[in-house]
N, C-alpha and C positions, 0 to 999 in steps of 0.2 A: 815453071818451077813445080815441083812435084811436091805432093803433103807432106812426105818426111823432110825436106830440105828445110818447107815453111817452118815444122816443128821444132826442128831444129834453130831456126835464126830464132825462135820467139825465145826458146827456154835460153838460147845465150844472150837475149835482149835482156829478159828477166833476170840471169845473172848478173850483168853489171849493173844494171837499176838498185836491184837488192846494195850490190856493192858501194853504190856510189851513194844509196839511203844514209848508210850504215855509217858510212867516212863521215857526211855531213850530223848526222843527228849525236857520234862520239864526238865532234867538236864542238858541239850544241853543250853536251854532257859536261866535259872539261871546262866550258866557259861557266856554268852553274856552279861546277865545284871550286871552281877557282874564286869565283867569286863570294861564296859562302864563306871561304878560309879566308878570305880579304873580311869581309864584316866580322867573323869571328876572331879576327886580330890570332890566325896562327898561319901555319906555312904548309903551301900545298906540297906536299911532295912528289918525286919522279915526274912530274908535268903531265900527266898523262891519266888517264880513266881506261881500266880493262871493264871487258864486256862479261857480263857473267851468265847473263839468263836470257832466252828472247821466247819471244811467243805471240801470239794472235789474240788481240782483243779488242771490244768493239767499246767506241767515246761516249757521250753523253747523249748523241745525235743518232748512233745508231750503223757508223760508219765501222767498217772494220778497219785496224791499225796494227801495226806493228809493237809491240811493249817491248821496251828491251832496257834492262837493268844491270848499270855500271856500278864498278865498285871504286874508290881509292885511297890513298891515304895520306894522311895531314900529321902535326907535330905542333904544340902547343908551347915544346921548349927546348927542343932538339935534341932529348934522348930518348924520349917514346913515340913510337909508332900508333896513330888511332887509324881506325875506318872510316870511311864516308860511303855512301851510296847514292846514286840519282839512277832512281824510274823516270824513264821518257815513252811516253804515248807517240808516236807519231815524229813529230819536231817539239813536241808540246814537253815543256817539265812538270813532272805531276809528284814527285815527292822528292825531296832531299833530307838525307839524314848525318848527322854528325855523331860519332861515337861520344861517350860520356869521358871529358878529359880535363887536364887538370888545367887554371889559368896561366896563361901567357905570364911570365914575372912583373913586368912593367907595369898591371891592371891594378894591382895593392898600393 
């Protein structure tokens, strides 16, 4: 097998690993959000987390990681739309955030 062949099997290995990170640590995402709107007593919406941002950065340890920050959105009463976000390091969840939104009716 010649170098370009090897270069080639590596960069397509590299591509599905990437791929197959990315499927796992979005379902990673989605399970955080979901479950955030579950304690926040509102409703996840579309079922899903789109990807917004990735990038290279290194954890506490000194490891390099992958950062990739999801966006989605939730409903407090079923006529407004809020935000959510989850940064994940790795597999790791390192921040979730909820838009500022009005209470669910049933909370009063």
């Amino acid at each position: 097998m010649q170098f370009s062949e090897l270069l080639i099997l590596f960069i397509f290995a590299g591509v599905i690993w990437y791929w197959l990170d990315g499927v796992r640590t979005k379902e990673l995402a989605s399970h955080a959000g979901r479950d955030a709107c579950k304690q926040a007593n509102v409703d996840f919406l579309d079922d899903t987390v789109a990807l917004m941002r990735v990038r290279i950065k290194r954890d506490k340890e000194g490891r390099i990681l992958i950062n990739r920050f999801y966006q989605f959105e939730f409903s407090s009463d079923g006529s407004c739309r809020y935000e959510g976000k989850v940064e994940m390091l790795g597999k790791r969840l390192m921040n979730l955030f909820l838009d500022v939104h009005r209470f669910p009716p049933e909370v009063f």
